[in-house]
C-alpha positions as CSV (number, residue, x, y, z in Angstrom):
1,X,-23.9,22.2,-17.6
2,X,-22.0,21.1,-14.8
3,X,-22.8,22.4,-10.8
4,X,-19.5,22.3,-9.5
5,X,-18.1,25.7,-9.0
6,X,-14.4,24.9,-9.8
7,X,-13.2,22.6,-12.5
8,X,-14.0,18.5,-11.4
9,X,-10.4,16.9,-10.4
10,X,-9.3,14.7,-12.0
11,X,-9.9,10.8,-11.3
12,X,-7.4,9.0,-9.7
13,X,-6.5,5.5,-11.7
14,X,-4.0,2.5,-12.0
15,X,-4.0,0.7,-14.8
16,X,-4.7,-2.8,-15.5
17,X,-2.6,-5.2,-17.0
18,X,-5.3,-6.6,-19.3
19,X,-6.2,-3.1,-20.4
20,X,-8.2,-0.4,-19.0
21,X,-7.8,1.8,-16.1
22,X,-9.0,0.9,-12.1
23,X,-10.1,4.2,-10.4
24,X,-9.2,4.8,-7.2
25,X,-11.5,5.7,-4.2
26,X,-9.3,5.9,-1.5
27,X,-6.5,4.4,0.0
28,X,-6.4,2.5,3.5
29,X,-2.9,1.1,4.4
30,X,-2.0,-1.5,7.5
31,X,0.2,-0.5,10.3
32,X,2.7,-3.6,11.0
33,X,0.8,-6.1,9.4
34,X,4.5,-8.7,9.5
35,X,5.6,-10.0,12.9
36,X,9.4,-9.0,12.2
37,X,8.8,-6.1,10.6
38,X,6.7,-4.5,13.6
39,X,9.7,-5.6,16.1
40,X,12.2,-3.8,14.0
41,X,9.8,-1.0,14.9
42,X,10.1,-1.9,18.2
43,X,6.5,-3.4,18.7
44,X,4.9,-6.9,20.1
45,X,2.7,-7.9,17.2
46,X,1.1,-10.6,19.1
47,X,-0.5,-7.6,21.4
48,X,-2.5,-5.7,18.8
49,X,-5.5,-6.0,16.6
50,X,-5.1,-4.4,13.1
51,X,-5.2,-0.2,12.7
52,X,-5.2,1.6,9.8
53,X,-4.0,4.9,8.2
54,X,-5.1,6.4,4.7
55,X,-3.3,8.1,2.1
56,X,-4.7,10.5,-0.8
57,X,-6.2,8.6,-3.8
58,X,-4.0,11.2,-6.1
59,X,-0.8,9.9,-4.0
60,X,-0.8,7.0,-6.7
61,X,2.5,6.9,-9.2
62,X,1.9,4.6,-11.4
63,X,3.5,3.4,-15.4
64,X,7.1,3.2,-13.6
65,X,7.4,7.2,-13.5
66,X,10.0,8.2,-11.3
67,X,9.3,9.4,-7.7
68,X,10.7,12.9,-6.9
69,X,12.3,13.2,-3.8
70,X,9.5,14.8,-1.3
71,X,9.9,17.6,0.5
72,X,10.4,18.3,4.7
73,X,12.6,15.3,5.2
74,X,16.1,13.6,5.4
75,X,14.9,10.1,5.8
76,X,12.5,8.6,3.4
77,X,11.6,5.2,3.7
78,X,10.5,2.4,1.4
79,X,7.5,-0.2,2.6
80,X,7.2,-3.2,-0.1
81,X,3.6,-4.0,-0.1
82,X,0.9,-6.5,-1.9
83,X,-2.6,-3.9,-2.7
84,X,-5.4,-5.0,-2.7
85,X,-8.2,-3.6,-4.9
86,X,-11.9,-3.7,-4.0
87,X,-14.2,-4.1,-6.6
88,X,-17.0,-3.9,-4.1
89,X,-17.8,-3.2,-0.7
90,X,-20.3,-3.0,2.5
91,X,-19.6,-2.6,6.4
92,X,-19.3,-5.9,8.7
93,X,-18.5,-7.8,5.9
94,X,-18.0,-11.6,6.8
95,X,-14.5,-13.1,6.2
96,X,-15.6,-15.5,4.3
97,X,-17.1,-13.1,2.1
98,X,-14.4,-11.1,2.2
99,X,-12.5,-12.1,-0.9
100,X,-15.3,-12.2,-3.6
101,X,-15.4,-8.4,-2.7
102,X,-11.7,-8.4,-4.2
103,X,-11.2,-6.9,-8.0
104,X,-7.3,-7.5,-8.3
105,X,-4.1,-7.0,-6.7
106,X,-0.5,-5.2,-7.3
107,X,2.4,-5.1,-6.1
108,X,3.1,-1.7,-4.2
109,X,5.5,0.9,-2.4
110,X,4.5,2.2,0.9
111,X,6.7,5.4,1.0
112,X,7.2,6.9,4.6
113,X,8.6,10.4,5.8
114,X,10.4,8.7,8.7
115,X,11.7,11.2,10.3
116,X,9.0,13.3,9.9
117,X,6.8,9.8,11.6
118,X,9.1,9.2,14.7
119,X,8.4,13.5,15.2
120,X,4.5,12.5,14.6
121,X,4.8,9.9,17.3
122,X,6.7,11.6,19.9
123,X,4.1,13.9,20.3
124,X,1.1,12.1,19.7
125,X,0.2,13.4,16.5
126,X,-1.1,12.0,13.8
127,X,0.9,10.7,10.5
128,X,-0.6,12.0,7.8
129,X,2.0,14.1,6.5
130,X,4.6,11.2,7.4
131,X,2.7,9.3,4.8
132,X,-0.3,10.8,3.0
133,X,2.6,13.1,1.0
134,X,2.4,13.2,-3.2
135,X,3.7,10.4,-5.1
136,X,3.7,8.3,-1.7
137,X,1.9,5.0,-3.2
138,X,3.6,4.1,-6.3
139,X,1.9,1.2,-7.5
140,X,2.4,-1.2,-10.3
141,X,-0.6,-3.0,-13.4
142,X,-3.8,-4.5,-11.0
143,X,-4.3,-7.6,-12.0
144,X,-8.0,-8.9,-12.2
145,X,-8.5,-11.5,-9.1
146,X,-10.2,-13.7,-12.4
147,X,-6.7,-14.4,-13.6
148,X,-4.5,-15.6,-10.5
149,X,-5.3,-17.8,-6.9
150,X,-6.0,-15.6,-3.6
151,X,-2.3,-14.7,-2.9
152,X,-2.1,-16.4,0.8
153,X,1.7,-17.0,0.1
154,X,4.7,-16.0,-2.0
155,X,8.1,-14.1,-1.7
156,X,7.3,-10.5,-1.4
157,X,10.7,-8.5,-2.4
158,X,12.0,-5.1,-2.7
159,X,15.7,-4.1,-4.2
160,X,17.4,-0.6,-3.9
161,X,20.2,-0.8,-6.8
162,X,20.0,-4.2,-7.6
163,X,20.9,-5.3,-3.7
164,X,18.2,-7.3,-1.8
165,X,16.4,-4.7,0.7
166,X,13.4,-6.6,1.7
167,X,12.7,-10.4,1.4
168,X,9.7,-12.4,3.0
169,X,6.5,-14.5,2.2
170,X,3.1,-13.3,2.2
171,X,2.3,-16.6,4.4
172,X,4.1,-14.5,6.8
173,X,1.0,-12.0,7.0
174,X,-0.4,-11.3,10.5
175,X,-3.7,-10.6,9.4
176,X,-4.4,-12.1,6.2
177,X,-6.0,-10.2,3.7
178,X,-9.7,-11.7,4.0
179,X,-9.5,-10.6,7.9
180,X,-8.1,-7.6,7.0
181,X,-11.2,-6.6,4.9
182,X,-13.5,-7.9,7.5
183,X,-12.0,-5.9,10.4
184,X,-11.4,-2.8,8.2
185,X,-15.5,-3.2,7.2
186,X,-16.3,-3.1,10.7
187,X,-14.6,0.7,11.1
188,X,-15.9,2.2,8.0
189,X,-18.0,0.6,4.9
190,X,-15.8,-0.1,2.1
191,X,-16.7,0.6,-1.4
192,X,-15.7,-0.6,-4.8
193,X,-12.6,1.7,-5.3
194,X,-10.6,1.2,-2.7
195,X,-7.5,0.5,-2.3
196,X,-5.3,-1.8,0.5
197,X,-2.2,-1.6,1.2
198,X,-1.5,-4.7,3.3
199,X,1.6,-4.1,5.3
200,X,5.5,-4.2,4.8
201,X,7.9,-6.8,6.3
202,X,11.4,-6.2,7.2
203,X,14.0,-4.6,6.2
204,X,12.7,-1.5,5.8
205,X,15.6,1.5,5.2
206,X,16.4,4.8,3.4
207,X,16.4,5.9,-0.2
208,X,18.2,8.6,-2.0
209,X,18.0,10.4,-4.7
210,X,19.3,8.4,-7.7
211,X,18.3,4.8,-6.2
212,X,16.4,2.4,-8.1
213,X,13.5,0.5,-6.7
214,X,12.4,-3.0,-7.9
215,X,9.6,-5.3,-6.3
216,X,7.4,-8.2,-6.9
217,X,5.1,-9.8,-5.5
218,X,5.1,-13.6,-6.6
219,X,2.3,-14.4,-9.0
220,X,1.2,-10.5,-8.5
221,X,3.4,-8.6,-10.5
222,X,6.4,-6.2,-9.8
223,X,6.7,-2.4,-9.4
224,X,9.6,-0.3,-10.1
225,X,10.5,3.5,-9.6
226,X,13.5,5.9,-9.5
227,X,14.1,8.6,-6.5
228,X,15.2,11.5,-8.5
């Protein structure tokens, strides 16, 4: 007999391309991790250390279902993005350490309320509603860390209709992904669950209802979804 006075929610997961299901803890995402990307957002990246917003575990869409449109905005966004998924933890965690802490990766879509974002940051308000919405982290199969090299470089790509939206190398990384865990570890201790979201390079733009989106991540895997 269970304690909880409502029924438990139910888990969070993204499955695995060998099989099985990876459940989700929560979901940390960097702010401007690519030089270009954060000066199309009108930022000097060489002035700022890594920060970090979250989105809900739940916001996962994952098998390729299609993304409804959200509500309480005209201008949603699409953020390419390699994810990185922790299949343990701890706080201060060396960087050299950082990667055996790694379970796998995925290739992933960090979608953004913009308008609803540029309001957020007008007035000095936070962004969770600009980007902790439902559906807002479609993500495609983990793969296990086991079965491919740390990722330090490969085109990272993202097309809207078949038309090249978003095209870099994940060399091109500000803070790689063993200094992002180690930084990250220092603001809150990381657990085996967890999810990444390591930062979107340029080219970011609108989506409509009706547009296709297709990424991959070279040597990762690819991710796919229809606005609708």
């Amino acid at each position: 007999m269970s304690d909880f006075v409502i029924p438990t929610p139910v888990q969070a997961a993204v499955p695995v391309a060998s099989g099985g299901l990876f459940p989700v803890r929560r979901i940390f995402c960097v702010g401007r991790n690519y030089a270009a990307h954060a000066r199309e957002m009108g930022h000097d990246p060489d002035r700022e250390a890594p920060f970090f917003f979250c989105k809900p575990a739940d916001s996962v869409l994952t098998g390729g279902r299609d993304m409804p449109y959200p509500t309480m905005t005209q201008d949603l966004h699409h953020e390419m993005e390699l994810v990185v998924a922790l299949g343990a933890g701890g706080s201060d965690i060396p960087e050299a350490e950082a990667l055996a802490k790694v379970w796998g990766y995925a290739a992933g879509l960090d979608m953004t309320r913009r308008d609803l974002q540029n309001e957020a940051k007008k007035a000095g308000r936070p962004w969770d509603m600009a980007k902790g919405f439902d559906d807002s982290a479609p993500i495609g199969l983990l793969v296990p860390a086991s079965a491919l090299p740390n990722p330090t470089k490969g085109k990272i790509e993202l097309k809207v209709n078949g038309v090249v939206r978003q095209t870099s190398d994940l060399s091109m990384l500000i803070w790689s992904i063993a200094e992002t865990i180690s930084y990250l570890s220092g603001l809150v201790k990381l657990e085996a669950g967890d999810l990444i979201y390591s930062g979107t390079p340029e080219g970011v733009a609108a989506v409509k209802r009706g547009d296709i989106m297709e990424g991959f991540v070279e040597g990762v895997g690819t991710i796919s979804t229809k606005i609708v």
